[in-house]
C-alpha positions in Angstrom: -92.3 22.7 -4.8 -89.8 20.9 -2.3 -92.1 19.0 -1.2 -92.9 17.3 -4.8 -88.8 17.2 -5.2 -89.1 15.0 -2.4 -91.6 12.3 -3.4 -89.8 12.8 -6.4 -87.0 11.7 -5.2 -88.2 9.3 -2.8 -90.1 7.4 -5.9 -87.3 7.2 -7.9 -85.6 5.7 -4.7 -87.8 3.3 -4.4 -88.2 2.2 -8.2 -84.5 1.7 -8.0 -84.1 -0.3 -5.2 -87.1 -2.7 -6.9 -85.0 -3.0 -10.0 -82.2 -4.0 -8.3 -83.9 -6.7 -5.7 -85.3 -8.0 -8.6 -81.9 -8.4 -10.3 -80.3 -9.8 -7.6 -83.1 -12.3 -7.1 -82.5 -13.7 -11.0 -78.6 -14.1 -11.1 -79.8 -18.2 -11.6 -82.0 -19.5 -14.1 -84.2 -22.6 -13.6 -85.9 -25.0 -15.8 -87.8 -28.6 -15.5 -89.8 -30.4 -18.1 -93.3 -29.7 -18.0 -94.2 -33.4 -18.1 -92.8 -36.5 -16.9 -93.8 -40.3 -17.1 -94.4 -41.9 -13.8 -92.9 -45.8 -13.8 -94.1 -48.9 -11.7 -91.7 -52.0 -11.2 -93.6 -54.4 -8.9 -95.9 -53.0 -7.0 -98.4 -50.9 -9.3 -99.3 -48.9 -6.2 -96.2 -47.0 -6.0 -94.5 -45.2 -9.2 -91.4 -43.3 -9.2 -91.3 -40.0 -11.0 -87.5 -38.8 -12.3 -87.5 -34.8 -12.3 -84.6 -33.1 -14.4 -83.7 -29.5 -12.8 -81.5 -27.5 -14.9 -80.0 -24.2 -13.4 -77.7 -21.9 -15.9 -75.7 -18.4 -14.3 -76.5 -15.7 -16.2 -73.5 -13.4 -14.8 -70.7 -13.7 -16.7 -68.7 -13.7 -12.9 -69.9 -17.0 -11.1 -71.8 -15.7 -8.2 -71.3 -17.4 -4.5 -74.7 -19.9 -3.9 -74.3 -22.0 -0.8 -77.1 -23.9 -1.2 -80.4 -24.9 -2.9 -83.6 -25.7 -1.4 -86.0 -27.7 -4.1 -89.1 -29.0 -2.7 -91.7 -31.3 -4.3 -95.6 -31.1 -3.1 -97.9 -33.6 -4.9 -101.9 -32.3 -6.1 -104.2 -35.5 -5.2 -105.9 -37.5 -2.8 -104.4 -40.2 -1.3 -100.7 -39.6 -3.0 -98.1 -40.2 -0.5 -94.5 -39.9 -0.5 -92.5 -43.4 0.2 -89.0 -42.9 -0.8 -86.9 -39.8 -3.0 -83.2 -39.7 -4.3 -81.0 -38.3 -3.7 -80.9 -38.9 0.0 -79.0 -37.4 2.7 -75.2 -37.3 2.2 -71.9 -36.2 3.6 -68.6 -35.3 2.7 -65.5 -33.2 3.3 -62.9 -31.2 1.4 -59.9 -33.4 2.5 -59.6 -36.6 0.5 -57.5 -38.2 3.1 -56.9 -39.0 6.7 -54.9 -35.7 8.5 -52.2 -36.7 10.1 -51.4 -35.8 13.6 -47.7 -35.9 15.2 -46.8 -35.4 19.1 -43.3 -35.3 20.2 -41.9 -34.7 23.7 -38.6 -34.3 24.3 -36.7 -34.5 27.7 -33.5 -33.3 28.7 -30.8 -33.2 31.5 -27.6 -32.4 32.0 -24.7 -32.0 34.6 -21.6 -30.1 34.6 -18.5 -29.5 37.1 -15.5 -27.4 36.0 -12.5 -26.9 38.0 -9.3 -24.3 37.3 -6.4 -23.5 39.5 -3.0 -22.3 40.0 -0.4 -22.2 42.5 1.5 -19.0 42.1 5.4 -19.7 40.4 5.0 -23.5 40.9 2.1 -25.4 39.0 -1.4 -24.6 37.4 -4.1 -27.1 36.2 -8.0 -28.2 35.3 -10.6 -30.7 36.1 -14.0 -30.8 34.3 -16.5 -33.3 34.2 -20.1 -33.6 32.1 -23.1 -35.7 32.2 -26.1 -35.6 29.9 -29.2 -37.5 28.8 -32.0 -36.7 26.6 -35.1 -38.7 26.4 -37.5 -38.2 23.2 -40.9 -39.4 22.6 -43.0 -39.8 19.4 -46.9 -40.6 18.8 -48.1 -40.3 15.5 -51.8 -41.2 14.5 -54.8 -40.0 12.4 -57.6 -38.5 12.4 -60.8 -38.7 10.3 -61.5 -35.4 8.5 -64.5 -33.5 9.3 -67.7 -34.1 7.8 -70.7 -31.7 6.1 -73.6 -32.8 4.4 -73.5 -32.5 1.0 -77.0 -33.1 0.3 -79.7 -33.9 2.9 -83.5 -34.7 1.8 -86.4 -35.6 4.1 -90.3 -35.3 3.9 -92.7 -32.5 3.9 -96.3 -31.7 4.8 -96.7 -34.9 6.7 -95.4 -37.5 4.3 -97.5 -35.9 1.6 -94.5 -33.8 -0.1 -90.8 -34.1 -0.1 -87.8 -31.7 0.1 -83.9 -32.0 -1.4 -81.1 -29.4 -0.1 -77.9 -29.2 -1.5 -75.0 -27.0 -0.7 -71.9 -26.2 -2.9 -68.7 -27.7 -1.9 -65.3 -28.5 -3.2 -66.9 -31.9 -5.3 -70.6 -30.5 -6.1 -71.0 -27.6 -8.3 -74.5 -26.2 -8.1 -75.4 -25.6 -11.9 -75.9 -28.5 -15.0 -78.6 -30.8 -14.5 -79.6 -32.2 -11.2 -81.6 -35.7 -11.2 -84.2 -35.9 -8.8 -86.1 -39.0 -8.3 -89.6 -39.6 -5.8 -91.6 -42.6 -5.5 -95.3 -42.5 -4.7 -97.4 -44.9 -3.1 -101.2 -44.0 -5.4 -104.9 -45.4 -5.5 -105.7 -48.0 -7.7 -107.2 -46.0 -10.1 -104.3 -43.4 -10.5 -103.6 -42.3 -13.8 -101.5 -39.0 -13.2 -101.7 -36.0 -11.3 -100.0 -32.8 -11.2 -96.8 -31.8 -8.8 -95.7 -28.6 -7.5 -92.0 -28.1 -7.7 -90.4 -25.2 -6.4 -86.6 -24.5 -6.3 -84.8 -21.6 -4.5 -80.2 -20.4 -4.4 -79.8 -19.1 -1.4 -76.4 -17.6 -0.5 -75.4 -16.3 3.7 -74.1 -12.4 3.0 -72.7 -10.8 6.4 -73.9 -7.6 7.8 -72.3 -5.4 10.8 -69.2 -6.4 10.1 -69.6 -10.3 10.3 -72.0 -10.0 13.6 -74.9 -10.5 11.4 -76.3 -13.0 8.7 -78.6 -12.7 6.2 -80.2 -15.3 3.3 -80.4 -13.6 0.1 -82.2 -15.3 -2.9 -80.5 -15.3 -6.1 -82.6 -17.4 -8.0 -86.3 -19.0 -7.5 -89.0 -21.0 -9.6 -92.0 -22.4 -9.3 -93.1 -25.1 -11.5 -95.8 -27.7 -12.2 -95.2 -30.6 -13.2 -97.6 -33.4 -15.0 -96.8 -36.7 -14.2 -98.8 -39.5 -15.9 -99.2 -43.3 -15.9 -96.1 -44.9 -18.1 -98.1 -47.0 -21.1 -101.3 -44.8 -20.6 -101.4 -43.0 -24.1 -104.2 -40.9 -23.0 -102.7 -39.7 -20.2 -99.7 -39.0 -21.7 -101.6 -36.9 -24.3 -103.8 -34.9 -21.9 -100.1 -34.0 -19.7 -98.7 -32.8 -23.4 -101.9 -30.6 -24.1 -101.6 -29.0 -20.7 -97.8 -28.1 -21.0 -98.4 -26.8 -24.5 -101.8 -24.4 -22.7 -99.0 -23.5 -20.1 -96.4 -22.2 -23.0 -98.5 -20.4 -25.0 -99.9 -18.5 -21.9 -96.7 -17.8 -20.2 -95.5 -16.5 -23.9 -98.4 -14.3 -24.4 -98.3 -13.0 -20.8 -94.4 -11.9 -21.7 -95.1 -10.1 -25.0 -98.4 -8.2 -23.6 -96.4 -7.2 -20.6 -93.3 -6.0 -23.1 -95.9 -4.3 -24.8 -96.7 -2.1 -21.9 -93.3 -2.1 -20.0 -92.3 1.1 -18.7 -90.6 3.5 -21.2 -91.0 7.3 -19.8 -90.3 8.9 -16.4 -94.6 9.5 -16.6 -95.4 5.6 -16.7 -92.2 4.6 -14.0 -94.4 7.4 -11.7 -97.7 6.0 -12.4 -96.1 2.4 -12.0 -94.4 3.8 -8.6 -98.0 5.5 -7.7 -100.0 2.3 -8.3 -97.9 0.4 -5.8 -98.2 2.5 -3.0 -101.9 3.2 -3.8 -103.7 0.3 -2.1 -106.7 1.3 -3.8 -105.0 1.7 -7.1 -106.1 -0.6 -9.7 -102.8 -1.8 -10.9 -102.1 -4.3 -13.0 -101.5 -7.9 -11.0 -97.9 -9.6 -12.5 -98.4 -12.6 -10.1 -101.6 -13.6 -12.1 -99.9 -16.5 -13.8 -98.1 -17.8 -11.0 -101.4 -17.9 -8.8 -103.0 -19.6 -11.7 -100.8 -22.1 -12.6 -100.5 -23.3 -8.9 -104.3 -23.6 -9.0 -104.6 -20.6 -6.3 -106.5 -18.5 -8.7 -109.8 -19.3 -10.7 -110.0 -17.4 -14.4 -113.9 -17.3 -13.9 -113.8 -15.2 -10.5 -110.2 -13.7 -10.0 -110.3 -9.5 -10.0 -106.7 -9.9 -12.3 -107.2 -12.2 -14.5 -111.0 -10.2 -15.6 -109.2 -7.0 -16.3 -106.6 -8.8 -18.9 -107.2 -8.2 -22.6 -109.9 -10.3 -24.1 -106.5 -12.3 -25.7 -104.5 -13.3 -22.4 -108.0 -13.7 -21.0 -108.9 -16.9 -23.8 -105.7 -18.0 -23.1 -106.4 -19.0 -19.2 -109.8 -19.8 -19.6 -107.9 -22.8 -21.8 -105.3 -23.5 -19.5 -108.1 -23.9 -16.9 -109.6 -26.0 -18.9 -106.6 -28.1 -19.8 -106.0 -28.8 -16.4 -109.5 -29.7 -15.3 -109.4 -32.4 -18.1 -106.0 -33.4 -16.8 -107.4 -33.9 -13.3 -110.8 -36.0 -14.5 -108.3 -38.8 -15.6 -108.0 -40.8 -12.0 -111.8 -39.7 -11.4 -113.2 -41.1 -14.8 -111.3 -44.0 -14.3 -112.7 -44.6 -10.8 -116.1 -44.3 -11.8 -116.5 -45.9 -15.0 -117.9 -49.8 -15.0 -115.2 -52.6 -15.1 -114.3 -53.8 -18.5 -113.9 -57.0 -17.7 -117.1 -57.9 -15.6 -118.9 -56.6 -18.6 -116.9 -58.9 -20.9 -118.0 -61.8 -18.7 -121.8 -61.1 -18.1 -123.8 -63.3 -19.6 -126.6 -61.7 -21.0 -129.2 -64.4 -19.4 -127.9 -62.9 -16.2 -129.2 -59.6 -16.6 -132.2 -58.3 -15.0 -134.7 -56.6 -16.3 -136.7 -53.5 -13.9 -140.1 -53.1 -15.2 -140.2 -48.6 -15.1 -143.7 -47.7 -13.2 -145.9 -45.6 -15.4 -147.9 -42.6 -13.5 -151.4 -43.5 -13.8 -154.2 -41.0 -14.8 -157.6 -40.7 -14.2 
């Protein structure tokens, strides 16, 4: 009997502690347009894509976040990064020069007193002083120090990009952030899809102040799909596949509300499941594996054991992306439009087809 008190006790534990990671780890909420057009100015081989991050604290007290981390990894062959905004900046929390003063002061001085008296007959006093004082005065300034603000750089060998920003006394880490990132493309490039991810990070001391540790109050994952500015079609394919993403991520919230834990029996078969390797439990990092293209609806374990409705649902997606993704490779293997306009039909040649012959 103790010893069921004790796993008891220990599961509860344990639940507990996951509810309140997980609560700690969503103090920040992130959003970013599912689509977003990708403009050329001169040079049709490189496009610059703007990406809109909105972040909203959910506590009514404004937690501490010392800095974001947003990174920006483009699906594709032969995309490359070539320049990003914002780039890396610096700043400080004094608006003016500080002022330094040095003074030395030097002093000296010399004294002789004399007093006497002659007994009945006379008395009198001699005294004498010298002093001088020298005082000097050097007064300049200094420039305030410096921390970066923002700071940006590439990724994955040129292939991705990443931003940082850190809260100071002039940047305020919630709103709207503008991101911007230019990509050098093939020819043939009609859109593709990007994987944005942004984490708030905060420093908490431990021991006193003779440790540090990072602790996550807020993380996202997105994908975002960027298409061709002017090409209707692609723009239509990029709306199709955000509106397969909503619905999916909707349904996967209201099945999973459905069957949320509501008794002391399910929390233990919930706890159970998670120690249980074997277990069979259910996967909640299904949509985030799909969505990032790590998982396949046809042949992930998860994803089969989903009801028949959530299943539909990312066989579509699947499919949504797929036609996304055919756009540049359509395009790169369909005939030239224009050297069929030209051809003049008495240029054609005409291959006579062997026939098999029979005895």
């Amino acid at each position: 009997m103790t010893d069921r008190v004790t796993a008891l006790g220990f599961v509860v534990i344990a639940f507990l502690t996951e509810s309140l990671t997980a609560t700690s780890a969503d103090l920040v909420h992130f959003d970013l347009p599912p689509t977003a057009a990708a403009v050329s100015d001169v040079d049709p081989a490189e496009v610059t894509i703007s990406l809109r991050l909105s972040s909203m604290i959910q506590s009514p007290s404004m937690p501490r976040i010392d800095q974001w981390i947003v990174t920006c990894r483009p699906r594709g062959e032969g995309v490359t990064v070539v320049d990003y905004f914002p780039r890396t900046e610096t700043g400080s929390d004094v608006s003016t020069p500080i002022q330094i003063k040095r003074s030395k002061e030097k002093s000296q001085s010399v004294g002789v007193h004399l007093d006497g008296t002659y007994p009945h007959i006379a008395g009198g006093t001699a005294a004498a002083d010298r002093g001088e004082k020298n005082l000097e005065s050097v007064q300049f300034d200094r420039t305030a120090p410096v921390q970066a603000v923002s700071a940006a750089g590439t990724i994955d060998r040129g292939r991705g990009v990443y931003f940082k920003l850190r809260w100071t006394a002039t940047q305020v880490l919630e709103g709207e952030k503008l991101f911007q990132v230019t990509l050098r493309v093939p020819a043939n490039w009609r859109g593709s899809l990007i994987d944005v991810s942004v984490r708030a990070d905060r420093n908490e001391k431990k021991f006193g102040g003779l440790d540090q540790e990072i602790v996550t109050v807020g993380a996202a994952n997105f994908v975002v799909a960027t298409y061709r500015d002017g090409d209707l079609e692609s723009q239509a394919r990029a709306a199709e596949l955000a509106e397969a993403e909503y619905e999916l991520r909707n349904l996967a919230k209201t099945i999973d509300r459905q069957t949320s834990i509501r008794s002391l029996p399910q929390m233990l078969r919930h706890m159970v499941a998670k120690f249980d390797g074997d277990s069979k439990a259910t996967d909640t990092h299904w949509v985030g594996r799909l969505i990032s293209g790590r998982a396949d609806p046809h042949l992930d374990k998860s994803i089969n054991r989903l009801p028949m409705s959530l299943r539909v649902a990312a066989l579509d997606y699947a499919d949504c992306r797929d036609t996304f993704a055919e756009l540049s490779r359509s395009h790169a293997n369909a005939p030239d439009s224009n050297l069929d306009k030209n051809l003049d039909t008495r240029d054609q040649v005409l291959v006579a087809k062997p026939t098999l012959q029979t005895r």
